[in-house]
N, C-alpha and C positions, 0 to 999 in steps of 0.2 A: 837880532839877526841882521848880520851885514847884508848888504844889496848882491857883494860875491855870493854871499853862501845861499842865497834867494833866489838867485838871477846867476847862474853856470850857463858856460857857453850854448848846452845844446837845447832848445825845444822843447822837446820831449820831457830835458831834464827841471825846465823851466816849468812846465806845465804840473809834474806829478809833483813839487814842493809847493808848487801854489796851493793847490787842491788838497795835499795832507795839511801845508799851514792853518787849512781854516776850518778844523773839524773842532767845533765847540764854542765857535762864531757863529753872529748873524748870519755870515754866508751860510755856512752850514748847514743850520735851522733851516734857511731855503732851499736848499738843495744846488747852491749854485755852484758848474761845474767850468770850470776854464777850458776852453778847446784850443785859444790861436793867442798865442802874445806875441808882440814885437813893438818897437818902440813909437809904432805910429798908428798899433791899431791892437784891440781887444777884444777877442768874441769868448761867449759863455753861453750856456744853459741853465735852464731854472724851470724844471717841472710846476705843471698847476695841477696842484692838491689840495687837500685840507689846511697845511700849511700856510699857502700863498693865495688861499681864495679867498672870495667875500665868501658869508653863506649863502648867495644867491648861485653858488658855483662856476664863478668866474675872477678871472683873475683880479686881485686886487691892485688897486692904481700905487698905494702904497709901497706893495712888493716890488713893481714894474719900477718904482723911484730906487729904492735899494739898489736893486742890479744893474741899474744905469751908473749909479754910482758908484758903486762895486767896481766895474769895467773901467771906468773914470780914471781912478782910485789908482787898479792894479798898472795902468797905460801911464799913469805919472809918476808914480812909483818906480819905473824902470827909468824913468829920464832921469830922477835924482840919483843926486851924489852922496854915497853913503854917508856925510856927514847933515843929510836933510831928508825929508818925507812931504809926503801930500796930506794933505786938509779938506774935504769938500768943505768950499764956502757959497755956493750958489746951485742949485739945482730947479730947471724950469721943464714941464714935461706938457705935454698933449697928447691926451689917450685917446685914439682915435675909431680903435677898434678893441673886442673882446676876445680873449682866450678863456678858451672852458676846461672844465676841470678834467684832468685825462692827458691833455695837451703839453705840449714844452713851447717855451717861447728860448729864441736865440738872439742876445744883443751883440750887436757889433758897435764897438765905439774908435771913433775917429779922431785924432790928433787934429782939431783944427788952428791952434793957437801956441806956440809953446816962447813963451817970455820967461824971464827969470825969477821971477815971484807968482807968476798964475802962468795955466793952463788952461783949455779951454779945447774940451769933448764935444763931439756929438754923436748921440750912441740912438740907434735903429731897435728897435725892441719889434719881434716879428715869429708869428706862430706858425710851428716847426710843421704842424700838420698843415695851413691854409697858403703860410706864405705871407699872408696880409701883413701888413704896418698893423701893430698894437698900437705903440707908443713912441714919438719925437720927444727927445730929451737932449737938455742942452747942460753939463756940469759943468763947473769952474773949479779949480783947485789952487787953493794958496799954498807956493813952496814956504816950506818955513826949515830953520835950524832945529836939528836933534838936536835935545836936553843932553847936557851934560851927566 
């Protein structure tokens, strides 16, 4: 799939090919839903459930890495040129606080870095019910060449 037929002029139209694109993905499995894209910033959702918890019924730190990445991921993804994609090569997180099972947590991730071979996120991971800081996450993403 080219980056046009992914990425159309409008929002809206941006968001619902994101969100059908990943049904049968890791995202998926998460439940993670796109709400805000533009080229310098990505927010989403990710229900805590059976899915995405520990058995202690709270979110798992693992999960919280996923969707940082995910965010990362879809924010560099739109910087590239159809003839290249993003890579996560670095992800460093601090879970600071917990989400419990029931809850959604919302990340927004931030363009802080955009070079020609790496990128470089930082996405807020924060519980939709409390508000609180979950999780500080910091991605890197190597541009590389699509295969021929």
């Amino acid at each position: 799939m080219t980056k046009k037929e992914l990425f159309p002029e409008s929002e809206g139209t941006i968001l619902s090919q994101l969100n059908a694109h990943i049904k049968g993905t890791l995202m998926g499995s998460l439940g993670i839903e796109y709400t805000a894209v533009s080229e310098e910033r990505v927010e989403a959702l990710m229900p805590v459930n059976e899915h995405t918890c520990q058995p202690f019924g709270i979110l798992h730190g693992g999960a919280t890495l996923a969707l940082a990445e995910t965010v990362a991921g879809v924010g560099s993804n739109v910087l590239c040129q159809d003839t290249e994609w993003s890579v996560g090569i670095q992800v460093s997180g601090n879970h600071i606080a917990s989400a419990r099972l029931g809850d959604k947590v919302r990340a927004e991730g931030v363009l802080i870095h955009k070079g020609r071979r790496t990128h470089i996120w930082r996405v807020e991971v924060m519980s939709v019910s409390t508000g609180r800081l979950i999780s500080s996450v910091q991605v890197t993403n190597g541009i590389i060449p699509k295969e021929a």
